[in-house]
ZAZALUM-802322 format. One line per 10 residues: their letters; for each residue y, z, x of C-alpha. Coordinates in steps of 0.02 Angstrom, whole numbers. Layout:
N
A> Y Z X; ...;
! end
This chain:
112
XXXXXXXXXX> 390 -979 784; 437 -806 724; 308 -660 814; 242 -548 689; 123 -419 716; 104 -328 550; 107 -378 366; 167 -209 293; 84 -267 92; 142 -165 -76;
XXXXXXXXXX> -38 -139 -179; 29 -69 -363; -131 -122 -448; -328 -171 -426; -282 -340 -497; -144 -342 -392; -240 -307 -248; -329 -451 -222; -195 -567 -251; -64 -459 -115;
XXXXXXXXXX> -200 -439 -5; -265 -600 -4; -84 -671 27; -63 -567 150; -202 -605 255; -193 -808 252; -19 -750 313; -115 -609 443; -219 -793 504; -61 -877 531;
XXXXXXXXXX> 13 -755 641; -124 -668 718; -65 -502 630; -135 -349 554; -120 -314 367; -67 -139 321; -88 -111 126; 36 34 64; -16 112 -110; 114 231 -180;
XXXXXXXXXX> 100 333 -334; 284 326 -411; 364 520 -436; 460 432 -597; 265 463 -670; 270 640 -628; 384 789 -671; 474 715 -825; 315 691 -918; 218 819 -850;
XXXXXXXXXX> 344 965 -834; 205 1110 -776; 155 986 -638; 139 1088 -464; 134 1031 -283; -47 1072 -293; -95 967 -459; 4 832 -342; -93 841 -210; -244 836 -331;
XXXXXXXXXX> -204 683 -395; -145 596 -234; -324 643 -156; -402 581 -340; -296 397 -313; -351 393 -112; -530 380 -179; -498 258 -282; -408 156 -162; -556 183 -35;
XXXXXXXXXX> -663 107 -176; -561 -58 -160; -589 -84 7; -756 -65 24; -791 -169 -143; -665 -324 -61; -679 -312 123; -580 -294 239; -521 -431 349; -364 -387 438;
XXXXXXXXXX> -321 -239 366; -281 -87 437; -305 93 346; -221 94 190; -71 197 192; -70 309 6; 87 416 -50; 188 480 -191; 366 427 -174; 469 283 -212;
XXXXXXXXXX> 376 116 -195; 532 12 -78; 563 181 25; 392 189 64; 372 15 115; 519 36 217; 466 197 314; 284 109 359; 385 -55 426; 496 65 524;
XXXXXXXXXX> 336 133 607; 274 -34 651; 357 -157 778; 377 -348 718; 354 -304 518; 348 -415 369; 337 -346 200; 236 -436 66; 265 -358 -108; 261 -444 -294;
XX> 213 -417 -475; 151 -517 -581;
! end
């Protein structure tokens, strides 16, 4: 059987949340691995719409969205799952630079 030690999981909404995260921990029991929920904020959303946008109004935002995600995990539990990771960027490169921290990585991502 394949070893895996981390489920690297995409989280784009609440809704979505519990159906990644649940996925990804029946697939966490199978292999004995630890779920690591990644929750990006896309930069498309940013500067063209909101062109007097700063790094600090950023930052602002990204601290206002880490609350938020906090607020999921205590309402859900958290079986599994490791500290969520939160960034603005590009959802697959950010996936991609969290499984390239992590040894024996598989990335669960979806929409509806």
């Amino acid at each position: 059987m394949i070893h895996i030690d981390n489920i690297i999981t995409g989280v784009f909404s609440e809704h979505h949340f519990s159906m990644a995260v649940r996925e990804s921990q029946k697939l966490a029991n199978v292999f004995k691995a630890k779920v690591r929920p990644v929750h990006v904020i896309e930069t498309l959303g940013f500067n063209p719409f909101y062109p007097r946008e700063t790094e600090e109004s950023r930052l602002e935002d990204l601290n206002k969205f880490k609350v938020d995600v906090d607020h999921l995990y205590n309402k859900h539990g958290a079986n599994h799952i490791e500290e969520p990771v939160v960034q603005i960027g590009r959802i697959h490169n950010e996936l991609v630079r969290v499984a390239n921290d992590y040894d024996n990585s598989l990335i669960v991502v979806g929409r509806h």
